[in-house]
C-alpha positions as CSV (number, residue, x, y, z in Angstrom):
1,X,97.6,128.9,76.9
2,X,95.8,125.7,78.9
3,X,94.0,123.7,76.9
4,X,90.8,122.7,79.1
5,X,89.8,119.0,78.7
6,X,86.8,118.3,76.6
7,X,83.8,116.7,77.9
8,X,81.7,114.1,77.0
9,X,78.2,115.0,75.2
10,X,76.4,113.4,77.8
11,X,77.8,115.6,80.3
12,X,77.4,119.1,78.8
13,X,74.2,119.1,80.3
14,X,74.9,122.6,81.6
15,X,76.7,124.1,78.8
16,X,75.1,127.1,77.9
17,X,75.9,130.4,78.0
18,X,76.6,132.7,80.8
19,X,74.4,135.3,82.2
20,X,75.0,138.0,84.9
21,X,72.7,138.9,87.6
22,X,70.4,137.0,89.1
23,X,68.9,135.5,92.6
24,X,71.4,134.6,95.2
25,X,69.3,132.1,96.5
26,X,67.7,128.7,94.9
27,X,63.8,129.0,94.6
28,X,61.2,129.2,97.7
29,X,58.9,126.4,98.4
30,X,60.8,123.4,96.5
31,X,59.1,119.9,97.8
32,X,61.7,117.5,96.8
33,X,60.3,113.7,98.1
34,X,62.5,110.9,98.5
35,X,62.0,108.7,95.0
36,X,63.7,105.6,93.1
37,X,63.1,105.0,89.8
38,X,64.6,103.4,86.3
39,X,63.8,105.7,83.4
40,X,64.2,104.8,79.5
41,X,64.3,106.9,76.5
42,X,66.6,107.8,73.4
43,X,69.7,110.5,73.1
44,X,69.9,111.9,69.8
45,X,73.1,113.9,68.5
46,X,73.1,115.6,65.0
47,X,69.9,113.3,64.3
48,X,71.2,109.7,65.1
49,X,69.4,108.4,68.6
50,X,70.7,105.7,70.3
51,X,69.2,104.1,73.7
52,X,69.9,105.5,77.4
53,X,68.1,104.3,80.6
54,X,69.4,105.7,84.1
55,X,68.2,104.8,87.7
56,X,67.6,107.9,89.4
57,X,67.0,108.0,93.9
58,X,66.6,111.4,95.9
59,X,66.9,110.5,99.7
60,X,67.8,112.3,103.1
61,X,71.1,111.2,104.4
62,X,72.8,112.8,107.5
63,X,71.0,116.2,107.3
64,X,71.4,116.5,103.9
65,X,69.4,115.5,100.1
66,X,71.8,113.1,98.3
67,X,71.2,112.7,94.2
68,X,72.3,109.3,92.8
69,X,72.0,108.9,88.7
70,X,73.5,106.1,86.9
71,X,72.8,106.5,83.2
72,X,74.1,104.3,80.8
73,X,74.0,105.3,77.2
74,X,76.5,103.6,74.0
75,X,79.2,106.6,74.9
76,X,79.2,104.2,78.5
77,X,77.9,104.8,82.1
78,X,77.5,107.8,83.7
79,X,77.5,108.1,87.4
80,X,76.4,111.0,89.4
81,X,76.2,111.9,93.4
82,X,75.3,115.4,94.0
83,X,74.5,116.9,97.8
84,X,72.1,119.3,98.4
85,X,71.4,121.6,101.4
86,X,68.8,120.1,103.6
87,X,66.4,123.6,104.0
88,X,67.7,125.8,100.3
89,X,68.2,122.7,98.4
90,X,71.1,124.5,97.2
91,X,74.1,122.5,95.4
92,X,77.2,121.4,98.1
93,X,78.9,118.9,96.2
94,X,78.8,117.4,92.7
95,X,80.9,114.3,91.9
96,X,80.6,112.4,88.2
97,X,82.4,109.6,86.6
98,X,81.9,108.3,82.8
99,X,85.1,106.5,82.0
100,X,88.4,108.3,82.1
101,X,86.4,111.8,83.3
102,X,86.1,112.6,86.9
103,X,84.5,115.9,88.1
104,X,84.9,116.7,91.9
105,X,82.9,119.9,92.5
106,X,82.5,121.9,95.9
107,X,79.9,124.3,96.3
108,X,79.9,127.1,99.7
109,X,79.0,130.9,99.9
110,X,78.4,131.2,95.9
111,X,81.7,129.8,95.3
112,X,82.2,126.6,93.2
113,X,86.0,125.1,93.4
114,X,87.7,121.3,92.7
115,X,88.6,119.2,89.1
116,X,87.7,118.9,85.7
117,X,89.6,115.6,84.8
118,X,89.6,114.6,81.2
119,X,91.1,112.4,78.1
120,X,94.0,112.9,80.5
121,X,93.9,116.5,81.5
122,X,93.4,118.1,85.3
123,X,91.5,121.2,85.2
124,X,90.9,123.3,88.5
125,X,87.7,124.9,89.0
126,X,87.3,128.3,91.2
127,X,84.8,130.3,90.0
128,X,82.6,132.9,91.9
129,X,79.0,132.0,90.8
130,X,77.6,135.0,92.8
131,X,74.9,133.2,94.4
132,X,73.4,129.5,94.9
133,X,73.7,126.9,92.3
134,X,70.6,125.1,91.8
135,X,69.6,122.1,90.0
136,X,72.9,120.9,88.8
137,X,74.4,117.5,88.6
138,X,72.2,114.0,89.4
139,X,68.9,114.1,89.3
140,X,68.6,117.7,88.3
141,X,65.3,117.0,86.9
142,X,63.9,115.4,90.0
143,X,65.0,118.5,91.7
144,X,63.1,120.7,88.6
145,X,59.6,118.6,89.6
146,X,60.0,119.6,93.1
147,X,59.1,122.8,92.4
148,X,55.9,124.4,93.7
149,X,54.7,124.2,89.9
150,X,51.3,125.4,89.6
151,X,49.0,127.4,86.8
152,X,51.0,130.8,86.5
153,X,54.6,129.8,88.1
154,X,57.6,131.3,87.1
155,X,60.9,131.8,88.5
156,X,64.5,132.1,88.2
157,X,67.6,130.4,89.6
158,X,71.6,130.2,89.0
159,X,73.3,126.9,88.4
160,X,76.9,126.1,87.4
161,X,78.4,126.1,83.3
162,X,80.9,123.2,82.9
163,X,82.1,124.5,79.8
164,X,82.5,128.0,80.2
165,X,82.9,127.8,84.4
166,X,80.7,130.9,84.3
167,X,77.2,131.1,86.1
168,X,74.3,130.4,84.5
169,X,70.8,132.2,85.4
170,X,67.5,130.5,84.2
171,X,63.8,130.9,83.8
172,X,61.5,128.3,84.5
173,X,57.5,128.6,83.5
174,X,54.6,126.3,83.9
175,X,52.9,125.9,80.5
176,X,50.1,123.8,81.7
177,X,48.8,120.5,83.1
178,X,48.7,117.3,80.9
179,X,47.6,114.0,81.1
180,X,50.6,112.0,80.1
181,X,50.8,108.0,79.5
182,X,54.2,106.0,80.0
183,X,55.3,102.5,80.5
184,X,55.3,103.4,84.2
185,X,51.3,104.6,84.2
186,X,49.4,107.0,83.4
187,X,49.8,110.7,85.3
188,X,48.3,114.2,85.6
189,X,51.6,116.1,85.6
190,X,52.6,119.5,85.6
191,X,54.7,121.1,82.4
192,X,57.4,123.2,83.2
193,X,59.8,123.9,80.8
194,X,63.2,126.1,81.4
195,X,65.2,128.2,79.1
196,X,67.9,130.7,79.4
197,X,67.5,134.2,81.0
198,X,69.9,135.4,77.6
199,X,68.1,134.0,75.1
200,X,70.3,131.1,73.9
201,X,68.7,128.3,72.5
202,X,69.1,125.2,75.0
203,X,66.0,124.2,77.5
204,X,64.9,121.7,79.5
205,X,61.3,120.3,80.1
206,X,59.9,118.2,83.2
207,X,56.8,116.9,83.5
208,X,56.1,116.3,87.5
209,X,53.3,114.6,88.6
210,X,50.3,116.7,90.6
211,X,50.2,116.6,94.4
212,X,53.2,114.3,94.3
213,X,56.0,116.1,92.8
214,X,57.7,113.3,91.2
215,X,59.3,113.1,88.0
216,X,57.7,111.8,85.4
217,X,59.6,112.6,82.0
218,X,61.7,115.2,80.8
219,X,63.5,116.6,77.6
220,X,66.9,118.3,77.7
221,X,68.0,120.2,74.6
222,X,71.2,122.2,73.5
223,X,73.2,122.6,70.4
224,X,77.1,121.5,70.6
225,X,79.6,121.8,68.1
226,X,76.8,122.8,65.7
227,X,74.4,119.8,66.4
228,X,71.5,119.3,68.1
229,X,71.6,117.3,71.1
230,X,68.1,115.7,72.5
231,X,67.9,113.8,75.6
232,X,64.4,112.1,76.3
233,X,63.4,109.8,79.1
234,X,60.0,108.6,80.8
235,X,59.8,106.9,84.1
236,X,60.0,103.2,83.7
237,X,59.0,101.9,87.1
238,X,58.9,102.9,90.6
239,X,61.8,101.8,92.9
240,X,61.2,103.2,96.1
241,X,59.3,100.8,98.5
């Protein structure tokens, strides 16, 4: 039996559980804007939080959206380039580095293939994800606040499990607009928070800014190995000229 390299905690982002069904497609009417900005917050695993910042850009490059995320944490940088489809916004590539792990993921017709690499173990990935991935890899929660969020949204989308190399379907709902204060300014924003179409406990929360669409904060939570983990950040300051 192959053992399949373990990843780091910072990178199960997209553990969870895997559900069947589902849209083929990514969303309709997702406004992603070109951004650049440094946010700051705290990581917390099984109740101890340490520091994490991460510089975060979305930008069109030759006919496509490029993600870039650098996060650095006390585990060590991360760093993230994912490529999106110009018009679906749907996930064509996904490359990561932290250390000695390397993922090199290709996306095309609902189809995800290329290597897991880590503590020293190659794993290849070819899994049908029967459909679109969406939202996976940098800047996945830049790509969240590009959604047409308004009073009453709800939808559903399919993105990519790196521990289970399953697909993944979830459910994303506004729960309202909020006035929200951090060291970047002060913003009306838009709450969307996403869970999982099964049921499992895991979620993630954005808070994009009204008219604008850009990210403003967001929480990411999932249980691992029995613990809680609890990603936080806030935008810091704006890059983009």
């Amino acid at each position: 039996m192959t053992t399949r390299p373990a990843l780091p905690a910072f990178l199960l982002t997209l553990a969870l559980p895997a559900f069947a069904g589902g849209p083929w497609t990514p969303p309709a009417g997702v406004n992603l804007v070109p951004d650049e900005a440094s946010f700051a917050g705290t990581i917390s695993a099984a109740g101890r939080p340490s520091q994490v910042t991460s510089s975060m850009s979305s930008r069109e490059e030759k006919g496509a959206w490029v993600l870039r995320e650098l996060g650095q944490s006390s585990s060590g940088d991360t760093l993230e380039v994912t490529v999106l489809d110009r018009n679906t916004f749907a996930v064509r590539s996904r490359n990561t580095q932290q250390g000695a792990t390397h993922i090199n993921l290709t996306y095309a017709q609902g189809k995800v293939h290329g290597t897991i690499t880590a503590g020293g173990i190659e794993d290849a990935v070819d899994a049908d994800l029967g459909g679109e991935a969406f939202a996976d890899g940098a800047c996945s929660a830049m790509v969240l606040a590009g959604l047409p969020l308004a009073a009453g949204y709800h939808a559903e989308f399919r993105s990519y499990n790196l521990r289970t190399r399953k697909a993944v379907i979830k459910l994303v709902k506004v729960e309202g607009l909020e006035t929200l204060k951090v060291p970047a300014g002060s913003f009306r924003a838009w709450k969307a928070v996403v869970t999982n179409a099964d049921g499992e406990p895991g979620s993630t929360t954005v808070w994009s800014e009204e008219g604008t669409h850009r990210l403003v904060r967001y929480e990411f939570r999932m249980t691992t190995g029995g613990s809680e983990l609890l990603i936080v950040q806030e935008r810091i300051k704006n890059l983009s000229r």
